[in-house]
N, C-alpha and C positions, 0 to 999 in steps of 0.2 A: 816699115811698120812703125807707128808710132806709140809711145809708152802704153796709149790706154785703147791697145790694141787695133785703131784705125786704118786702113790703108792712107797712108799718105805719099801721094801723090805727088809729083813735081808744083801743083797749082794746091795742092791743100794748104792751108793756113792753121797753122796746130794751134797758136795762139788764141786765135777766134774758137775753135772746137773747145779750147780749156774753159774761156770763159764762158759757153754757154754750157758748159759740166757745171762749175760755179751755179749759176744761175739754176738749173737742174735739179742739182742737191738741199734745192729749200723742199719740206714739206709739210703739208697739213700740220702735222704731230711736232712740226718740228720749224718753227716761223722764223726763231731768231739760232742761229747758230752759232759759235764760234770758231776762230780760224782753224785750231785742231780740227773740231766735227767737222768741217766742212776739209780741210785737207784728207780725213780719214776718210768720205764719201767718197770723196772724188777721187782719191790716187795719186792725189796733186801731192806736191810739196811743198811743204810752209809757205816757203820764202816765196812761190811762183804764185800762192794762193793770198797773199799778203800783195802782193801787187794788183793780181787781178781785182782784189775788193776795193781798193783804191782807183782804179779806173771805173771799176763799174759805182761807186762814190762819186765821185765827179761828173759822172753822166747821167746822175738819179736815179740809178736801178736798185741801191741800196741804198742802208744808211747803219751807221754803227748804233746801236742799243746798248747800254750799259756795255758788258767783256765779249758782246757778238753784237752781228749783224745780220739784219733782215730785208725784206725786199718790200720795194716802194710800190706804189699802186701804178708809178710810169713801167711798169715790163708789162702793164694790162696791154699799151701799144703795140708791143711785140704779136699778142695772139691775135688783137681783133684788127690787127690792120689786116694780116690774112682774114678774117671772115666778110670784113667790110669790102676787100677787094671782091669776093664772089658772087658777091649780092643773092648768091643761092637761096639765104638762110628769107631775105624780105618775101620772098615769093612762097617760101615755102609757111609764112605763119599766118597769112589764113586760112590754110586747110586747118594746119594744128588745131588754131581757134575753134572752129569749126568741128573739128575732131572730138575735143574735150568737148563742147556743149553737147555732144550725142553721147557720152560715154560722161559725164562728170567725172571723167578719170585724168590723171595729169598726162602728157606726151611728152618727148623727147627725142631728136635726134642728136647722132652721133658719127663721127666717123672714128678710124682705127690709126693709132701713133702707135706703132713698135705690136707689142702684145696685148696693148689697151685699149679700151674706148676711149674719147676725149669725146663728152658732151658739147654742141656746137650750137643748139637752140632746144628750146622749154619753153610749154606753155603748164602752167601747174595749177591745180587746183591746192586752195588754203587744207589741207592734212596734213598729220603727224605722219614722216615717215622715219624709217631707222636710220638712214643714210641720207644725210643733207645733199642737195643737188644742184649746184649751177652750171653755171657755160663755163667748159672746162674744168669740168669734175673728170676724172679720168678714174676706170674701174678695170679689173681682168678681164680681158675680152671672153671666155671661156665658160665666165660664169653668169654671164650676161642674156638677156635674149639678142638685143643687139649686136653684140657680140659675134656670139655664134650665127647670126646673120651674114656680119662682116667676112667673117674667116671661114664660110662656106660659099664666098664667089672666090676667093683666093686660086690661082693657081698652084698646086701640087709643090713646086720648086720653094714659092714667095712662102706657101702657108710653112713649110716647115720651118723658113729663115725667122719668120712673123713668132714661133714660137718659142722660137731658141731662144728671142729679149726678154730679157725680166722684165717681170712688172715693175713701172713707176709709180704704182698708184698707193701705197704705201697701204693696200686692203688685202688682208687673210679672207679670201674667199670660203664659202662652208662647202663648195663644189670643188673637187682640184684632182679633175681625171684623169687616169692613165691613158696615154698615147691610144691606146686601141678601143679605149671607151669613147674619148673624145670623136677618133674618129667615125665610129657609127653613129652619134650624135651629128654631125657634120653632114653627113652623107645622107640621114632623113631631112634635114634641112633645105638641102639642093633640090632633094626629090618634093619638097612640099610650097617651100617658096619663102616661109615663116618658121619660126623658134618659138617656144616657148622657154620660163625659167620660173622656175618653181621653189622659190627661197633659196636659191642654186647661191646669190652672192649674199643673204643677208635673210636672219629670220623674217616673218615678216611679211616681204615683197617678192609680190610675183607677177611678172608679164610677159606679154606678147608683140614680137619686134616682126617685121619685113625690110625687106631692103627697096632704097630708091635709084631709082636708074635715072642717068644721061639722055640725050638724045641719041646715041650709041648703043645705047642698051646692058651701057655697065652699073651694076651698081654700084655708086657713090658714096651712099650715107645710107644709116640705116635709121628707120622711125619704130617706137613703142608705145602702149598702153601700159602703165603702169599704176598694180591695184593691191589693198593691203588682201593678204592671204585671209584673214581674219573674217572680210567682209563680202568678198568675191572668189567665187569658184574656176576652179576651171572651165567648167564648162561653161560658165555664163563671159569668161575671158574668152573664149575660141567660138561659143554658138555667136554670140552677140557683138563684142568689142571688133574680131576679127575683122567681121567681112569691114566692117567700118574703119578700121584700118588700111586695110589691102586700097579699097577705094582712093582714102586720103594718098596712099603711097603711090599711085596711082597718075593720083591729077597732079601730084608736086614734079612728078616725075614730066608729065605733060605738060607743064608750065615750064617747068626749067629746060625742056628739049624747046618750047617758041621762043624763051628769053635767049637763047642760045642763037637760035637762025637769026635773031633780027641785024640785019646789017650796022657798023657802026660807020657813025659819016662822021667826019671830022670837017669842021669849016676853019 
């Protein structure tokens, strides 16, 4: 077992695991760090954490700031060469498109890291909202509609491991339910198909998520409608936005099952 509680394995590489804890320990709140802060996140040790910034210095992923250091815009590589390798997200943004022009409401999908979302595409409409959002905004999965999307196709075993992880996303959600709450919130979700969230992570904002499926029939990522509480009712998120949701979730799901079967040929 390794210090920061890992299994390590005869093929695990503890060194790479540290430094992406390094990498990890930047956030929002917190851009530029120094080696302490950043030793004190991580569980690292000075001296181990003083080298690692020095390697990841050298390879661009940092750079020192005044008595800390911050992360360079080269770790954006790191996440979208995973999106770019899936090509999911290009098939999937004309429906969004198309979403939002029936709803003038913004959309968003997402999939699930640890106990989080990680936002993976957005189509948005110009409004003030409370919580900034890009690719790669990561929120509590729990207090999300997406969210509770994600973590109600989970198997029983994964969903309890999925919640034991802290959040990364460095957000006090205004939702934060007891295990027996959650789970009959969970359990109307499976039974319905779609979540709602009702200023669950942030005054304000309120939407409606379903989940996208595979050619398998799993769901993958989960898509939303997202509208200021102020100006949109529930009922006009559930009579109106839904079906036009469900739809959208629908055809991305049906596009990404044909982009899937098409053979690849290599010459």
């Amino acid at each position: 077992m390794s210090d920061n509680g890992r299994g390590a394995g005869p093929d695990f590489i503890e060194a790479l695991a540290r430094g992406l804890d390094v990498l990890r320990s930047f956030r929002p709140a917190c851009p530029s760090m120094t080696l302490s802060e950043i030793a004190a996140a991580t569980g690292l040790a000075r001296p181990t954490v003083r080298r690692i910034l020095i390697t990841l210095e050298s390879l661009g992923y940092v750079r020192a700031v005044g008595r800390g250091h911050t992360l360079t815009p080269r770790v954006l590589e790191l996440g979208m060469a995973y999106v770019n390798a899936l090509n999911m997200w290009d098939v999937a943004r004309p429906h969004m498109e198309k979403l939002v022009a029936q709803t003038n409401e913004s959309t968003s999908m997402a999939q699930l890291d640890g106990s989080d979302i990680v936002y993976v595409a957005r189509v948005a409409v110009p409004k003030i909202v409370t919580l900034g959002v890009t690719i790669g905004t990561r929120f509590p999965a729990p207090a999300t509609s997406m969210g509770k999307v994600l973590l109600a196709a989970l198997p029983p075993d994964t969903l309890e491991a999925v919640l034991a992880e802290p959040s990364r996303s460095g957000i006090t959600p205004r939702w934060q339910p007891a295990p027996g709450e959650l789970d009959a919130v969970l359990r109307e979700v499976r039974a319905k198909g779609w979540a709602l969230a009702d200023q669950d992570l942030a005054p304000g904002i309120r939407s409606v998520a379903t989940g996208v499926r595979d050619g398998d029939g799993r769901v993958v990522a989960a898509i939303n409608v997202t509208v200021h509480a102020a100006e949109t009712s529930l009922e006009t998120l559930r009579e109106e936005h839904l079906p036009r949701l469900l739809r959208a979730a629908a055809d991305i799901g049906h596009d990404w099952a044909l982009t899937a079967a098409v053979p690849v040929v290599t010459v």
